[in-house]
N, C-alpha and C positions, 0 to 999 in steps of 0.2 A: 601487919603494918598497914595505914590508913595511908593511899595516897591523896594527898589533896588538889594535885594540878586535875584541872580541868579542859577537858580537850573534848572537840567534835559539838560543845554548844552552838545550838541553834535556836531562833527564837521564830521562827517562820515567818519573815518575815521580808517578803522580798522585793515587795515595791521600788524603784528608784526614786530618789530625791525628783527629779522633776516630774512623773508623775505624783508624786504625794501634792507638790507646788501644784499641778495642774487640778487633782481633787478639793483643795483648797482656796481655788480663785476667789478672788473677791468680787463681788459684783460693780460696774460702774453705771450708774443712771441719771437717767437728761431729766430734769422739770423744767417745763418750755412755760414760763410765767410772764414772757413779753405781754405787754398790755395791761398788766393786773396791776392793782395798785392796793397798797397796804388796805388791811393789813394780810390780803390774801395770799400773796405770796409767802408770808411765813406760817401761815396758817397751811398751804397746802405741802410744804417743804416738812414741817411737822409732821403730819399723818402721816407723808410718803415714809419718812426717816420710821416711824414704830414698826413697818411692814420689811425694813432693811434687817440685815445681819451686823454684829461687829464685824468694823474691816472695810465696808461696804462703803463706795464715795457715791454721794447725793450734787450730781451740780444742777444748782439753781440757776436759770437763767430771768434775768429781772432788767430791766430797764427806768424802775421808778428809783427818783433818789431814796425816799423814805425806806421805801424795801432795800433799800441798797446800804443802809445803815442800820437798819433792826434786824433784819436776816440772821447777818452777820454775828452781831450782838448777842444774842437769844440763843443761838446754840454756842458760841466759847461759855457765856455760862452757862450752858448747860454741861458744857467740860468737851465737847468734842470738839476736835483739831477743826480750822476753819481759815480757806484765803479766798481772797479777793481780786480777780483779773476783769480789767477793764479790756472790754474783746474787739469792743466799736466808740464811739464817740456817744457815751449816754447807756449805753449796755454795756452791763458785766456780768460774770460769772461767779457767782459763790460757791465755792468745792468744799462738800462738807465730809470727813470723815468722823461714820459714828463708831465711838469709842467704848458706849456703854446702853 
């Protein structure tokens, strides 16, 4: 007679959930773009983003209007998650997460 219950499976596997959480952090990184003016701030926001992971948040820091609307712009179509906090009177913050 074939028992079918299954008993004493193990898959060795013993890490905790928040270690697993902790091997998997995501990275968070500052671009200090005060002074720069289009279009290098998206230009350096760019490069920095290909050297990033998925998951990984890119804040741009920018103080020029133009940068302050093409940043932004450039990567939602590029498809990744992206806000906007204004931090000072003329400086904001662009948080980008790259998605792909």
């Amino acid at each position: 007679m074939h028992n079918s219950n299954v008993t004493g499976f193990s898959i060795g596997f013993n890490q905790s959930n928040e270690s697993l959480m902790e091997d998997i952090k995501m990275q968070e990184i500052i671009l200090d773009c005060l002074g720069e003016a289009c279009p290098v701030p998206l230009i350096k926001a760019q490069n920095k983003l290909k050297e990033m992971n998925i998951g990984d948040i890119l804040i741009c820091q920018i103080d020029h209007s133009c940068a302050m609307k093409n940043v932004p712009e450039a990567f939602r179509k590029d498809g990744h998650n992206v806000e906007v906090e204004e931090v000072d009177d003329g400086e904001w913050e662009v948080i980008i997460e790259k998605v792909k």
